[in-house]
Jmol script that loads the backbone (N, CA, C; Angstrom):
load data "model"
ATOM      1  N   UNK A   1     103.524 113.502 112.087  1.00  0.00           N
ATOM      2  CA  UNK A   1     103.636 113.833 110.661  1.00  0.00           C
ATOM      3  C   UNK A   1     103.432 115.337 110.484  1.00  0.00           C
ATOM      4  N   UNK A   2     104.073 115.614 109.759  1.00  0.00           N
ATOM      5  CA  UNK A   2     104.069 117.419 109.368  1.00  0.00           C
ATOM      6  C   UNK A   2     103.205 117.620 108.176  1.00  0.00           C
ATOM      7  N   UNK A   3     102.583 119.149 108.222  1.00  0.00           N
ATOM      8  CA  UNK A   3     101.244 119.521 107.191  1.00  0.00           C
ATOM      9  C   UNK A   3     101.815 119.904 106.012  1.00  0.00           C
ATOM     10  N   UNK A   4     102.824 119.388 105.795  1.00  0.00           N
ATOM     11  CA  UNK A   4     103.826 119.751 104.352  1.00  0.00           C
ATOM     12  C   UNK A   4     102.725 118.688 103.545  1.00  0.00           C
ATOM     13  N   UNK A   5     102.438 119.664 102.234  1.00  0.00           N
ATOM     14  CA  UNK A   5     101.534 119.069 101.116  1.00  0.00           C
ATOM     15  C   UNK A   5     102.665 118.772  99.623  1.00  0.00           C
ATOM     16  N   UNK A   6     102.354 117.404  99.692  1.00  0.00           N
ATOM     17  CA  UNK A   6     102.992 117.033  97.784  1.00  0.00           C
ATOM     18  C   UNK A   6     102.592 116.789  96.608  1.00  0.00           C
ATOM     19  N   UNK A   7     102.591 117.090  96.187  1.00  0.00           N
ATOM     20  CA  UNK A   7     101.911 116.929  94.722  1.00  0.00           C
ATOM     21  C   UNK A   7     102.942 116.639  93.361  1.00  0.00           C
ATOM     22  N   UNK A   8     102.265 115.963  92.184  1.00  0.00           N
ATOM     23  CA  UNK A   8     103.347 115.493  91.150  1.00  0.00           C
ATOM     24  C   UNK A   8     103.854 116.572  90.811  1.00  0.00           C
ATOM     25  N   UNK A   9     105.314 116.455  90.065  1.00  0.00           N
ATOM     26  CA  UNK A   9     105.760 117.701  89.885  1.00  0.00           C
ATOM     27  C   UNK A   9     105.499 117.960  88.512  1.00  0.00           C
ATOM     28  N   UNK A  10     105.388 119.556  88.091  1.00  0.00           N
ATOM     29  CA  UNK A  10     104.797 119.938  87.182  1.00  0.00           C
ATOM     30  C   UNK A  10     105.566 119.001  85.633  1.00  0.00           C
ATOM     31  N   UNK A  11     106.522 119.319  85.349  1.00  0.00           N
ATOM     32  CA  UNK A  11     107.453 118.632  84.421  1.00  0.00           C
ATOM     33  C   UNK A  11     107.403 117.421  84.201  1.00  0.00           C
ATOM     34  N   UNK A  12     106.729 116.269  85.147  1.00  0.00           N
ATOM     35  CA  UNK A  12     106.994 115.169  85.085  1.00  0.00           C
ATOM     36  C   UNK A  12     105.330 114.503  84.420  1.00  0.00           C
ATOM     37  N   UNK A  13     105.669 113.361  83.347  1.00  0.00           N
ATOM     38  CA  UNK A  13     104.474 112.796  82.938  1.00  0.00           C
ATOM     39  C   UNK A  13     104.189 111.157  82.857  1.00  0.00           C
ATOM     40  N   UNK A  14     103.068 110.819  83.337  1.00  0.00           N
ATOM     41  CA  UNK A  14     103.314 109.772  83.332  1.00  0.00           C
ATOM     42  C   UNK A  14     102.629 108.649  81.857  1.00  0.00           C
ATOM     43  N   UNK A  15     103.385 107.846  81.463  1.00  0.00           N
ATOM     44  CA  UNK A  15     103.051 106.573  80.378  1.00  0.00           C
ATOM     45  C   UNK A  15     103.142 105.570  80.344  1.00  0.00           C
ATOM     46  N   UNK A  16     102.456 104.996  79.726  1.00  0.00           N
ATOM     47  CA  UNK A  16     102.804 103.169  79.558  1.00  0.00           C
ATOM     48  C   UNK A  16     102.995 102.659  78.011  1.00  0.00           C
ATOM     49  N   UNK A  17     104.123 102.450  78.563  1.00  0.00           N
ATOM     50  CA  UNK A  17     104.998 101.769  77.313  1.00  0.00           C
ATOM     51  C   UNK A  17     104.921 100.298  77.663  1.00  0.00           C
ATOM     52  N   UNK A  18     104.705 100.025  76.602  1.00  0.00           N
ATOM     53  CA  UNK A  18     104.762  98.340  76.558  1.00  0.00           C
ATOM     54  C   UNK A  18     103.938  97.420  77.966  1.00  0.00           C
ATOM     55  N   UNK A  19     103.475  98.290  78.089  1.00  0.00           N
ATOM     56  CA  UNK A  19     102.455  97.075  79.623  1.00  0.00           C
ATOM     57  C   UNK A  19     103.037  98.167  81.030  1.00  0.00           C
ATOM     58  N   UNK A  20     104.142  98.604  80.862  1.00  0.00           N
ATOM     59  CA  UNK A  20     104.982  98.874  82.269  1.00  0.00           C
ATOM     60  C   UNK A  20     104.694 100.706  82.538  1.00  0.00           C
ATOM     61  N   UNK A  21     104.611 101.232  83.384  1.00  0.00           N
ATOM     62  CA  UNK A  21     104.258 102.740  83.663  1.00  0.00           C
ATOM     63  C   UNK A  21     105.366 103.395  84.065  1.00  0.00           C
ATOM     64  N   UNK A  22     105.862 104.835  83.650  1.00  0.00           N
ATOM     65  CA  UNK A  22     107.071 105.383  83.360  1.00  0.00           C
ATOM     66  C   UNK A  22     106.754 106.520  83.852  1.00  0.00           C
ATOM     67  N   UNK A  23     107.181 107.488  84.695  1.00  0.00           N
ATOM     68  CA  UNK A  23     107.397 108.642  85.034  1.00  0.00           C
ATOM     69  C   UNK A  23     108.569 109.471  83.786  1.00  0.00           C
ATOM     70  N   UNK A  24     107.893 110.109  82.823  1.00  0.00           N
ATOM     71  CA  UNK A  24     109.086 110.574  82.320  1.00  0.00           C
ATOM     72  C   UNK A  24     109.218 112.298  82.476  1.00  0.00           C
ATOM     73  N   UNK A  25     110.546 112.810  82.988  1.00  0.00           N
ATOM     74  CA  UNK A  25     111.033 114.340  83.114  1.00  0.00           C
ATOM     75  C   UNK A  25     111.212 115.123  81.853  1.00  0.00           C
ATOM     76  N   UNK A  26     110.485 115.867  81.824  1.00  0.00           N
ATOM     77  CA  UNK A  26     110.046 116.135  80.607  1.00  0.00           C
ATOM     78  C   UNK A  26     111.414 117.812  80.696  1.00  0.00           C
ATOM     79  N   UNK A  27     112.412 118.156  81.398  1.00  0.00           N
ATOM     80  CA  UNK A  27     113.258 118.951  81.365  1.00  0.00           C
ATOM     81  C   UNK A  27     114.154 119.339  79.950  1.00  0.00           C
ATOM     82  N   UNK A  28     114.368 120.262  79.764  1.00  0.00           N
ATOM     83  CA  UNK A  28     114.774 120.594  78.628  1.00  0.00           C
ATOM     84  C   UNK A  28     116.502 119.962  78.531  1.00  0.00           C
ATOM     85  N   UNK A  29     116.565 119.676  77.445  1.00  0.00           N
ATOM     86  CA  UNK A  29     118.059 118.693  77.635  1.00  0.00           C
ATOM     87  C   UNK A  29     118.252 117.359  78.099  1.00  0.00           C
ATOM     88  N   UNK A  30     117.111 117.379  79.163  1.00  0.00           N
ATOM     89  CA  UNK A  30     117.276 115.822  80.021  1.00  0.00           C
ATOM     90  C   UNK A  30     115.963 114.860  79.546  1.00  0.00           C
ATOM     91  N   UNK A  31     116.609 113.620  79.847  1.00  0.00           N
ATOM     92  CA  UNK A  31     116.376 113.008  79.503  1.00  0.00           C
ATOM     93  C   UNK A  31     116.183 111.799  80.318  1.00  0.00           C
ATOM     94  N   UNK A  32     114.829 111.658  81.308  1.00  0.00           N
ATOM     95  CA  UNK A  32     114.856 110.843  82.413  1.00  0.00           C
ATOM     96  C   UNK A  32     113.550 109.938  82.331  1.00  0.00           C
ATOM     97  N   UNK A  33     113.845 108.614  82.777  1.00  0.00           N
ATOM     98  CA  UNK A  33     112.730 107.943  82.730  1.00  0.00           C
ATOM     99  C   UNK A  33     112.815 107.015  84.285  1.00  0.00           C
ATOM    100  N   UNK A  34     111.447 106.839  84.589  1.00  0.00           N
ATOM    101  CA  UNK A  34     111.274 106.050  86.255  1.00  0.00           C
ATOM    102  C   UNK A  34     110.051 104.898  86.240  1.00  0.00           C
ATOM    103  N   UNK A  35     110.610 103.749  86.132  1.00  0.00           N
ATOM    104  CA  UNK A  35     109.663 102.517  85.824  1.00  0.00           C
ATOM    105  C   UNK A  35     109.181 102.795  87.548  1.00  0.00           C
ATOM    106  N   UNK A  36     107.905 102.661  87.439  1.00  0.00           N
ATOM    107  CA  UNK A  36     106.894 102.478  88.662  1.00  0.00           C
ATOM    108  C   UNK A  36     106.396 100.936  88.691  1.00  0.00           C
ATOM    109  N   UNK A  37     106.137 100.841  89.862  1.00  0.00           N
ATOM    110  CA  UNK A  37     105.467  99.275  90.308  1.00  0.00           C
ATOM    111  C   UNK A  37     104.109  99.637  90.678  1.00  0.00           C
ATOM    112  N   UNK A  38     103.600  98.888  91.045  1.00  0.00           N
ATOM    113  CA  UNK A  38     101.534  98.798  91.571  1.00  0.00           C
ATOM    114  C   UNK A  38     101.915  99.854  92.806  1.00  0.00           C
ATOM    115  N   UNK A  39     102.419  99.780  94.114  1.00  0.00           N
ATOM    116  CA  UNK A  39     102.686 100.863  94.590  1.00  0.00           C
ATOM    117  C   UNK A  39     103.223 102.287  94.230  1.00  0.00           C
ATOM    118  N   UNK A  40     104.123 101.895  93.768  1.00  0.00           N
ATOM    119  CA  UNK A  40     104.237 103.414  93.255  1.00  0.00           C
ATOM    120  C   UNK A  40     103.476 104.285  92.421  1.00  0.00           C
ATOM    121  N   UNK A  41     102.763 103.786  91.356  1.00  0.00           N
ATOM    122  CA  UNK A  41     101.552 103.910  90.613  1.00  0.00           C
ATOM    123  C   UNK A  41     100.381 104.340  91.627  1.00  0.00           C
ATOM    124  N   UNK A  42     100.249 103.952  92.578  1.00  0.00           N
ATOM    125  CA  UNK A  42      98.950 103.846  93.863  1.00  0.00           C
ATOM    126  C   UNK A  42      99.499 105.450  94.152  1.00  0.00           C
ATOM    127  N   UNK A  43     100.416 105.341  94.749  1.00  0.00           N
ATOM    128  CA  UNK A  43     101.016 106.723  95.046  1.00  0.00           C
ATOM    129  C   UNK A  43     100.889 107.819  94.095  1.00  0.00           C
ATOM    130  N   UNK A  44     101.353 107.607  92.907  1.00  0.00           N
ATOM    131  CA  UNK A  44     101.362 108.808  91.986  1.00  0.00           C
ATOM    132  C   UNK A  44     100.114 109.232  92.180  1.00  0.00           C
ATOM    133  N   UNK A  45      98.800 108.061  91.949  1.00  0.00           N
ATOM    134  CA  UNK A  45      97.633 108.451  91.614  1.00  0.00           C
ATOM    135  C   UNK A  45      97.175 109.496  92.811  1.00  0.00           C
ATOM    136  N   UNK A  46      97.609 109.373  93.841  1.00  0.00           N
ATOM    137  CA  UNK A  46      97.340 109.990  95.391  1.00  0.00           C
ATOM    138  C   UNK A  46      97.828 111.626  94.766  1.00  0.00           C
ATOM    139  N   UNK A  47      98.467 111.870  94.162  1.00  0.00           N
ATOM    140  CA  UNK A  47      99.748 112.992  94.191  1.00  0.00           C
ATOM    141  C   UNK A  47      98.968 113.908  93.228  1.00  0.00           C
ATOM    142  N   UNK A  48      98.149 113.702  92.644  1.00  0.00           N
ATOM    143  CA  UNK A  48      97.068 114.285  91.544  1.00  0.00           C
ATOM    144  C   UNK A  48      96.827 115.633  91.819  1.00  0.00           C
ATOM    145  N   UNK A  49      96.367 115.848  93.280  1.00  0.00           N
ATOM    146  CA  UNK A  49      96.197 117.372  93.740  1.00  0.00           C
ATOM    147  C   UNK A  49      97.278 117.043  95.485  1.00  0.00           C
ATOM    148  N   UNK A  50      97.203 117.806  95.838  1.00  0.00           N
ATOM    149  CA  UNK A  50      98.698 118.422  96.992  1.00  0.00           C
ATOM    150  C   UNK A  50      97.318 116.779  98.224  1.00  0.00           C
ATOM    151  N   UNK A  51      98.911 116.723  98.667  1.00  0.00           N
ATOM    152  CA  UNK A  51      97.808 115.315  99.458  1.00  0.00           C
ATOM    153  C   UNK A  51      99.290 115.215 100.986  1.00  0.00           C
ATOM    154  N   UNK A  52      98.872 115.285 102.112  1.00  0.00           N
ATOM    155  CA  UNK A  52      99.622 115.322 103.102  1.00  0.00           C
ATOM    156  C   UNK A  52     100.112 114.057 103.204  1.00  0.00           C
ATOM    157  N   UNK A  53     100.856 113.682 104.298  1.00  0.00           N
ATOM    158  CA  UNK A  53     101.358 112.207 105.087  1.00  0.00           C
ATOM    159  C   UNK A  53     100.181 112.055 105.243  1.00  0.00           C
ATOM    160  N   UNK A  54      99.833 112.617 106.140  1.00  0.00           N
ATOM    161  CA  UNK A  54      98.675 112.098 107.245  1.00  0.00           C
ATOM    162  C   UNK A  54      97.390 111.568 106.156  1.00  0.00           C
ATOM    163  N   UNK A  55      96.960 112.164 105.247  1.00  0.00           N
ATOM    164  CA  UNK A  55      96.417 111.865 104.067  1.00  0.00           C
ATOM    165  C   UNK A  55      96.422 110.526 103.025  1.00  0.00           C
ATOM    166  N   UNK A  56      98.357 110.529 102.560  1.00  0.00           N
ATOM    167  CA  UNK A  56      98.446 109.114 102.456  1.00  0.00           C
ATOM    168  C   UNK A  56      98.357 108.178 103.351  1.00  0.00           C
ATOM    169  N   UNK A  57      98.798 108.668 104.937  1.00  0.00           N
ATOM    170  CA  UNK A  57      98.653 106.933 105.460  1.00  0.00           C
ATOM    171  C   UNK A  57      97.234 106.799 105.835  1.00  0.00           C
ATOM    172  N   UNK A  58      95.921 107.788 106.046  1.00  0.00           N
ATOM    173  CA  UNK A  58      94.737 107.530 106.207  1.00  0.00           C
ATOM    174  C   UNK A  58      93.931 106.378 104.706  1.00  0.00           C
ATOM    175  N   UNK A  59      94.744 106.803 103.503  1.00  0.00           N
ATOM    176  CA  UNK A  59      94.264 105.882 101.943  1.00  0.00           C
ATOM    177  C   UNK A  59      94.684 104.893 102.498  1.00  0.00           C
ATOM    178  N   UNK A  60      95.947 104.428 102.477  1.00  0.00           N
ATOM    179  CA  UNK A  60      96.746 103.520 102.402  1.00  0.00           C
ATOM    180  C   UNK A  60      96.185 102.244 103.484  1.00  0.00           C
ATOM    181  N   UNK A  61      96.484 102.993 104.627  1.00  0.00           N
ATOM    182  CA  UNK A  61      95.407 101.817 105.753  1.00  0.00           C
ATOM    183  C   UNK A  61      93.691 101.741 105.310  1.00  0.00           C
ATOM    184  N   UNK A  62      93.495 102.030 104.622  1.00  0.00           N
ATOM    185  CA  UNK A  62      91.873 101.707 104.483  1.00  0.00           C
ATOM    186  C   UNK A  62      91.765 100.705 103.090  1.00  0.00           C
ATOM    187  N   UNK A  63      92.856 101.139 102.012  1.00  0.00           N
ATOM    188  CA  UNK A  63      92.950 100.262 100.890  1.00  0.00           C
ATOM    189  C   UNK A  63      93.796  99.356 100.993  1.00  0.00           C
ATOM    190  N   UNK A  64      95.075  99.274 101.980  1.00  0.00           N
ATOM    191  CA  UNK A  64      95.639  97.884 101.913  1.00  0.00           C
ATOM    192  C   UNK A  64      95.703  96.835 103.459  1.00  0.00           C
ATOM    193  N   UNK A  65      95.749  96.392 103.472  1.00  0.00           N
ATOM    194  CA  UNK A  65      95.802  95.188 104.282  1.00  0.00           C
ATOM    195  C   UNK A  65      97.476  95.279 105.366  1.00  0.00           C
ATOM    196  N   UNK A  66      97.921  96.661 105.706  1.00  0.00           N
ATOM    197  CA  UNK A  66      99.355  96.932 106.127  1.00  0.00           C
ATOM    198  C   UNK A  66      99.370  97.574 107.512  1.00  0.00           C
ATOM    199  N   UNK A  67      99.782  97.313 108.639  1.00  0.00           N
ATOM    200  CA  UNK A  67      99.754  98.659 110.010  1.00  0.00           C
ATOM    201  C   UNK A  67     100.740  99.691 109.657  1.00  0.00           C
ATOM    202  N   UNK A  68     100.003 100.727 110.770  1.00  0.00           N
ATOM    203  CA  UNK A  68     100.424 102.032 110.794  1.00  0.00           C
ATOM    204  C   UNK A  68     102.206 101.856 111.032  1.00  0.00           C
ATOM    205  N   UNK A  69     102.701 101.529 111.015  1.00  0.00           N
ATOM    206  CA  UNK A  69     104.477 101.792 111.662  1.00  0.00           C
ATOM    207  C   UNK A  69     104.865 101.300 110.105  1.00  0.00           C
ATOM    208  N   UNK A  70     104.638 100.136 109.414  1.00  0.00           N
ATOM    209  CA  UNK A  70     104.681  99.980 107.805  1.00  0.00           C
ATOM    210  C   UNK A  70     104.308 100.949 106.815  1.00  0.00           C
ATOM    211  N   UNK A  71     103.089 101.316 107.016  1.00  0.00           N
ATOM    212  CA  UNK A  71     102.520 102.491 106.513  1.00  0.00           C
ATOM    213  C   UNK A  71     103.068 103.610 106.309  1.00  0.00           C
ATOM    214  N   UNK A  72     103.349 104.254 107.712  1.00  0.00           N
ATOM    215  CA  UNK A  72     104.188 105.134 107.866  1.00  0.00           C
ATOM    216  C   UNK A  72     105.682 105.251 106.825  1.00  0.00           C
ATOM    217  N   UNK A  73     106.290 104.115 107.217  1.00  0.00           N
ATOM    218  CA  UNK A  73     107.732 103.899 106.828  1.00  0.00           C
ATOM    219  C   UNK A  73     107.486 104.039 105.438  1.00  0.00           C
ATOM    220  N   UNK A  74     106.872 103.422 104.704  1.00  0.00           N
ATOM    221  CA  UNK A  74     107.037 103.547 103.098  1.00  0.00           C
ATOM    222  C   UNK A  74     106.308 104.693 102.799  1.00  0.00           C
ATOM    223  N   UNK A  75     104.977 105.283 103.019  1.00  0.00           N
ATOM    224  CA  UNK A  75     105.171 106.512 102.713  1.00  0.00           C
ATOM    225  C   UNK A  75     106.763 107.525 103.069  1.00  0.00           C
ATOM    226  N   UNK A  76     107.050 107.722 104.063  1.00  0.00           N
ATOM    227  CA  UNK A  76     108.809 108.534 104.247  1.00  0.00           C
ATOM    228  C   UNK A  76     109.503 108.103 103.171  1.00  0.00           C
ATOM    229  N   UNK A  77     109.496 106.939 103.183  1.00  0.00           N
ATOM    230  CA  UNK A  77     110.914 106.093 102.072  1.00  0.00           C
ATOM    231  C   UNK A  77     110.970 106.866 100.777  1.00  0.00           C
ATOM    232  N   UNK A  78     109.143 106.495 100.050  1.00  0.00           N
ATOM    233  CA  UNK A  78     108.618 106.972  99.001  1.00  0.00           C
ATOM    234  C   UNK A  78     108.739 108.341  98.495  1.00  0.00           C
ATOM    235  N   UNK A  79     108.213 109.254  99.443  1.00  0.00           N
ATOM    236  CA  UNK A  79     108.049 111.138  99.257  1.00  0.00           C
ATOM    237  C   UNK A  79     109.458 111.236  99.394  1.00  0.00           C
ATOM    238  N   UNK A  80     110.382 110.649 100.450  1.00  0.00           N
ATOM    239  CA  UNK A  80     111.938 110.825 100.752  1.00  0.00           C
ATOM    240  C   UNK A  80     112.493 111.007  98.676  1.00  0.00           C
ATOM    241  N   UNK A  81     112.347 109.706  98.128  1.00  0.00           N
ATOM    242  CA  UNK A  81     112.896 109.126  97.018  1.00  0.00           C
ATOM    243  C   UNK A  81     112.338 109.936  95.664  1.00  0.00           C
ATOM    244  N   UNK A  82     111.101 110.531  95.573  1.00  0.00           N
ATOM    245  CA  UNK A  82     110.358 111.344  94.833  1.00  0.00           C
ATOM    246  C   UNK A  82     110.646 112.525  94.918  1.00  0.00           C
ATOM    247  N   UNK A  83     111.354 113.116  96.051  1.00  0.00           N
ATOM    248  CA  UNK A  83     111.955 114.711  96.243  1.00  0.00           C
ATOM    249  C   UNK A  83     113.249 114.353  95.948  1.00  0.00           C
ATOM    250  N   UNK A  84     114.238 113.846  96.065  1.00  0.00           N
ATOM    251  CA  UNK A  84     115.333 113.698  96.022  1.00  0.00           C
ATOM    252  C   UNK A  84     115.426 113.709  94.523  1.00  0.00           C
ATOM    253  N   UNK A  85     114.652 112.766  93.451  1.00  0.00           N
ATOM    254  CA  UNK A  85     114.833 113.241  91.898  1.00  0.00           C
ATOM    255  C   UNK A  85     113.517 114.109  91.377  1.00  0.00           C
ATOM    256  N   UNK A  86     113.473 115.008  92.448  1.00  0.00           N
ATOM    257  CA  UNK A  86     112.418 115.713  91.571  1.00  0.00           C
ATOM    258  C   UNK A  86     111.339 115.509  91.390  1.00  0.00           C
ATOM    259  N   UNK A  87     110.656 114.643  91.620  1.00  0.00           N
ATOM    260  CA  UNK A  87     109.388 114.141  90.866  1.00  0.00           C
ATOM    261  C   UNK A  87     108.418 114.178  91.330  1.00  0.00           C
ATOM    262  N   UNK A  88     108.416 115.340  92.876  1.00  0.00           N
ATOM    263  CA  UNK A  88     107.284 115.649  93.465  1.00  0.00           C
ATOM    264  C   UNK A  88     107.542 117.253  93.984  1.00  0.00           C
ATOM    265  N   UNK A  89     106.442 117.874  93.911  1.00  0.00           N
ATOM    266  CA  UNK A  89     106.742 119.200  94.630  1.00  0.00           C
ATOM    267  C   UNK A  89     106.231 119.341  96.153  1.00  0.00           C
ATOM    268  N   UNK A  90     106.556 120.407  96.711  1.00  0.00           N
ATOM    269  CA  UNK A  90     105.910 120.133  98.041  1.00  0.00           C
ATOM    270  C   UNK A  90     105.686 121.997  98.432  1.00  0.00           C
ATOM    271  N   UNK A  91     104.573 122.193  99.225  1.00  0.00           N
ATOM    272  CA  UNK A  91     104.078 123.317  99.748  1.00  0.00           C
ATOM    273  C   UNK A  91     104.022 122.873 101.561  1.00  0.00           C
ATOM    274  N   UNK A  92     103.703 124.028 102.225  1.00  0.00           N
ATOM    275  CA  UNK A  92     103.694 124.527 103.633  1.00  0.00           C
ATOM    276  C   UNK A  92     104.959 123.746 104.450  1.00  0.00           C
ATOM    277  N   UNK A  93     104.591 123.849 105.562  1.00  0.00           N
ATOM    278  CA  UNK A  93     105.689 123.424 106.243  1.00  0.00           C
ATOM    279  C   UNK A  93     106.631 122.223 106.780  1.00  0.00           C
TER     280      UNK A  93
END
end "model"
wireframe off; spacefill off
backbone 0.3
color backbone group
């Protein structure tokens, strides 16, 4: 895993509408919304201040009941899917 740090991205806020939790892009003109599940929610909460891989999969195996090669994989999937629309920033390398 590489020491690249992520954190939520500045623009983006999160709410709950009606029971369900929403990432909304708060960009000028746009107009974006991202229904989160119990994981993804778990994650955001991780993303609060700059938090590595190695960081999430050390939470992740201690709070869920999952091995490291699972672990692994959905953190990538996750940070993969959160940079791709924006919705996370990232520092070092």
């Amino acid at each position: 895993m590489d020491d690249k740090q992520y954190c939520q991205a500045k623009d983006v806020v999160l709410r709950t509408i009606a029971g369900e939790n929403f990432l909304i892009v708060l960009h000028a003109g746009e107009s974006k919304m991202f229904c989160l599940n119990g994981m993804a929610l778990w994650f955001w909460g991780k993303m609060e201040k700059p938090v590595t891989k190695a960081e999430l999969l050390v939470a992740m195996l201690k709070e869920y009941d999952v091995d490291k090669v699972s672990a692994e994989s959905e953190i990538n999937r996750f940070l993969r899917y959160l940079s791709e629309k924006s919705l996370v920033q990232t520092t070092g390398s």
